[in-house]
C-alpha positions as CSV (number, residue, x, y, z in Angstrom):
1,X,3.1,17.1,-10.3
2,X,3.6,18.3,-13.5
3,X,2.1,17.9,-16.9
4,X,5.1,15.3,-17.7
5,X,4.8,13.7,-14.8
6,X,0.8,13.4,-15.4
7,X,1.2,11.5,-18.5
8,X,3.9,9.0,-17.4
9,X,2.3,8.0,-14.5
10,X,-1.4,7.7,-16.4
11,X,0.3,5.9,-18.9
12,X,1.5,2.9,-16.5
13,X,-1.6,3.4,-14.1
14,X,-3.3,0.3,-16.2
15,X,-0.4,-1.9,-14.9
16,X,0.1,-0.6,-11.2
17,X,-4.1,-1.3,-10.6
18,X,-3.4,-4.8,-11.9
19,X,0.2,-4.9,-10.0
20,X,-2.0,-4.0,-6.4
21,X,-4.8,-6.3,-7.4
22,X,-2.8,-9.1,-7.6
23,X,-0.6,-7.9,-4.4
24,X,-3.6,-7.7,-2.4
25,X,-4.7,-10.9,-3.2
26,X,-1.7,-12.5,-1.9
27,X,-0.6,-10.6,1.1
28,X,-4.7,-10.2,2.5
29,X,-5.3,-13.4,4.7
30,X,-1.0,-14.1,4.4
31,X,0.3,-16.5,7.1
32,X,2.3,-16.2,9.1
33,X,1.8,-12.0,9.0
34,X,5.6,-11.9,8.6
35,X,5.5,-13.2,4.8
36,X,3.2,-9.8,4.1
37,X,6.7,-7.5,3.9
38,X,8.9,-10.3,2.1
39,X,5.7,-10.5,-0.6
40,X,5.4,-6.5,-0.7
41,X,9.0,-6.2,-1.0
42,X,9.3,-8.7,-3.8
43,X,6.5,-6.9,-5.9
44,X,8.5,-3.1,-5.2
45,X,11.7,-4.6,-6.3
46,X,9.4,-5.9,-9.5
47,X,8.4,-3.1,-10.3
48,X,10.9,-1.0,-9.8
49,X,13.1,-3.0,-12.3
50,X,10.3,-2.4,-14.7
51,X,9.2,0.6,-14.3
52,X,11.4,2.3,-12.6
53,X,10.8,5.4,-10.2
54,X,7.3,6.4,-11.5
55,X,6.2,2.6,-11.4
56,X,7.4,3.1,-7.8
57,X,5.7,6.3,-7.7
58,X,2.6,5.0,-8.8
59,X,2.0,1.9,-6.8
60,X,2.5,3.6,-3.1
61,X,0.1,6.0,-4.5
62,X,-2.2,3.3,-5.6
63,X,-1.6,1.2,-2.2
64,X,-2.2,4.4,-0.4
65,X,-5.4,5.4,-1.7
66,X,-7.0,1.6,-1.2
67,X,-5.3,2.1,2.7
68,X,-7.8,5.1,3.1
69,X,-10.6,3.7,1.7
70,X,-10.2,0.6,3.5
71,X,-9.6,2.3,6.6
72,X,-12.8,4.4,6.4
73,X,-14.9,1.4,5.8
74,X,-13.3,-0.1,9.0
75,X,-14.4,3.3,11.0
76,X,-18.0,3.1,9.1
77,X,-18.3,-0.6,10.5
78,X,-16.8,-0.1,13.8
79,X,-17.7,3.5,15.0
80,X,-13.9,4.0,15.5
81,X,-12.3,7.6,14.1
82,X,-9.5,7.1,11.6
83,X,-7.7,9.1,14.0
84,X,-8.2,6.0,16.4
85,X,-7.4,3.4,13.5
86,X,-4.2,5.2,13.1
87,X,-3.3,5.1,17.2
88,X,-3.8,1.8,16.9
89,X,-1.5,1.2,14.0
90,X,0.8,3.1,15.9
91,X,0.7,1.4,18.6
92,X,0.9,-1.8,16.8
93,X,4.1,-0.4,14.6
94,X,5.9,0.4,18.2
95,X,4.8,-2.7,20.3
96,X,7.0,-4.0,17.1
97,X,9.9,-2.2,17.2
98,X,9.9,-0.6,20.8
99,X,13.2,0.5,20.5
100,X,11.8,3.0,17.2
């Protein structure tokens, strides 16, 4: 990123952490599972009509970064490798979709 890019995107960072916050909140616990895309989707489309590209940008970096940490804390807690988390989020993707 550049310098430009730096600013714009700390500049809206305020908004995206409250934007995940309040995403999180609604999707963790979200039944049936299948209302968890429709929810995410909603809040992309949001955002993106706000805040266009960099808003975008910005909040799959933010949902990102709480998807590691949250994933290390599962490996801490279960002994697991976040190689092995990600197999079995893999696995989960393909059983799925198994036609890719």
């Amino acid at each position: 990123m550049d310098e430009e890019e730096d600013r714009r995107l700390y500049a809206i960072a305020p908004e995206i952490s409250r934007v995940t916050v309040g995403l999180l909140r609604t999707v963790v616990g979200l039944e049936p599972a299948e209302r968890v895309p429709e929810e995410a989707l909603g809040v992309a489309d949001d955002v993106l009509a706000r805040l266009g590209t960099d808003g975008l940008r910005s909040l799959v970096m933010s949902l990102a970064g709480w998807a590691a940490v949250g994933m290390e804390n599962v490996a801490q807690l279960t002994g697991k490798t976040y190689e092995a988390l990600v197999d079995e989020i893999e696995l989960t993707c393909l059983e799925a979709n198994p036609e890719g």
